[in-house]
Phi, psi and omega in degrees: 000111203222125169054045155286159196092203166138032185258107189283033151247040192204148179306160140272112154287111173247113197249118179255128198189116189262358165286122175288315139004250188339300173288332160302293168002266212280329157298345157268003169267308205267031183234349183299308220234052167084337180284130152283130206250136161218151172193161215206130193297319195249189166254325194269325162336292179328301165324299170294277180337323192285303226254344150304345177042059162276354192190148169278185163212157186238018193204141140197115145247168212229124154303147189259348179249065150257162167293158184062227203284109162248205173018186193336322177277326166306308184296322179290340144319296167314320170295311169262038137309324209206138150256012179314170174258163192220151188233083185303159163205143213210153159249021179217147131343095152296162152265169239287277199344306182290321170286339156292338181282327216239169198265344190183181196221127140232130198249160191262093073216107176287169170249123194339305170319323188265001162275294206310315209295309200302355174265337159297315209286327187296324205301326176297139184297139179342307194297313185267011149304311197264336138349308229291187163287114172315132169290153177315225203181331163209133174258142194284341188280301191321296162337275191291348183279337160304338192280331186266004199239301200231169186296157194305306204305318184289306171329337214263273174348265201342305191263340159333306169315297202299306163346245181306028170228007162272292210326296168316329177244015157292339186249325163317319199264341165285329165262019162271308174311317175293355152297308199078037203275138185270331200263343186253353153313282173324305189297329178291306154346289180296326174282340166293311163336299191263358181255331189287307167006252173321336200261347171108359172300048219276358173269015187235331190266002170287325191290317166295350168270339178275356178275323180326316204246038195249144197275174203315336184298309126126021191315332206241349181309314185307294149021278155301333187284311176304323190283344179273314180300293196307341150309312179278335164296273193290011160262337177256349156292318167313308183282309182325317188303304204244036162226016171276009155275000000 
């Protein structure tokens, strides 16, 4: 089942899946509702299919527990392959390693409302991200639940680290754009995104998703780039304040 669909205001879906179930299902929900669809039994399909460039795709999900190459190594396969948002889908909890790998989880047996929404939330445009309300620059919940999890000295490390390693990959990302390589662009995007994430940076990991969705011309990166050094500036202003006892 190959490129059902076509209402081209909508991702290219690549659904890796080795249950024919499954796979019917879920092409009939996202072929219902407009998505252009590709699919692939395996991982090692998948893999051919990527590397033959019949197509981009801006979504994939992937079961993660099939035979042969599945899970963290599927995926990281995919990433360079690909700048799609990559999605898992399961009928177990992966662990934590697979879920730090991947843009999002779904377990199985989800229901159409729970495909469509997460499919909504990706379908939003770069402009309304950047619409959006600015984010903090440091978020104070995140900050304090750190505080109650681990001791001042580790907390103090923890954002030292998160510091220098935007700081690193700010200059990494300056020198990819003089490349123009558009896939290691995305990729530096996507690890600010999910680390500043987490660490609560939230105004570097909004900026990192807009580099994540930014496309081969690379039009809006320097841009972005600016704003992000200016970002890691006022995040190492912030901590100075507020580890300066």
């Amino acid at each position: 089942m190959l490129g059902i669909g076509g209402n081209r205001i909508y991702a290219t879906v690549l659904l890796i899946d080795d249950d024919l179930i499954s796979r019917e299902v879920i092409a009939t929900i996202l072929t219902l509702n407009g998505y252009t669809l590709h699919t692939a039994e395996s991982g090692e399909e998948a893999m051919a299919m990527l590397d033959r460039r019949e197509f981009q795709p801006q979504v994939v999900l992937v079961d993660v527990q099939m035979p042969g190459l599945n899970g963290v190594a599927l995926v990281n396969e995919l990433r360079t392959r690909s700048s799609a948002a990559i999605y898992a889908i399961s009928g177990s909890n992966p662990p934590e390693e697979l879920k730090a790998a991947v843009d999002g989880f779904l377990l199985k047996p989800f229901s159409p409302d729970s495909l469509q929404k997460l499919l909504d939330e990706h379908n939003r445009k770069p402009e309304e991200l950047t619409a959006a309300e600015d984010a903090p620059v440091l978020s104070a919940k995140i900050l304090a639940q750190f505080r109650q999890m681990m001791p001042e000295p580790t907390v103090r490390e923890v954002y030292a680290a998160v510091l220098g390693d935007l700081q690193k990959r700010v200059a990494a990302l300056g020198d990819a754009i003089a490349r123009r390589d558009a896939v290691e662009v995305r990729r530096i995007g996507h690890t600010i995104k999910g680390g500043c994430g987490m660490a609560g940076a939230q105004q570097a990991a909004r900026l990192g998703a807009l580099l994540e969705a930014e496309s081969d011309d690379l039009s809006n990166s320097e841009s972005l780039r600016t704003d992000l050094a200016q970002t890691a500036e006022n995040l190492e202003r912030m901590l100075k304040v507020e580890f300066s006892a």
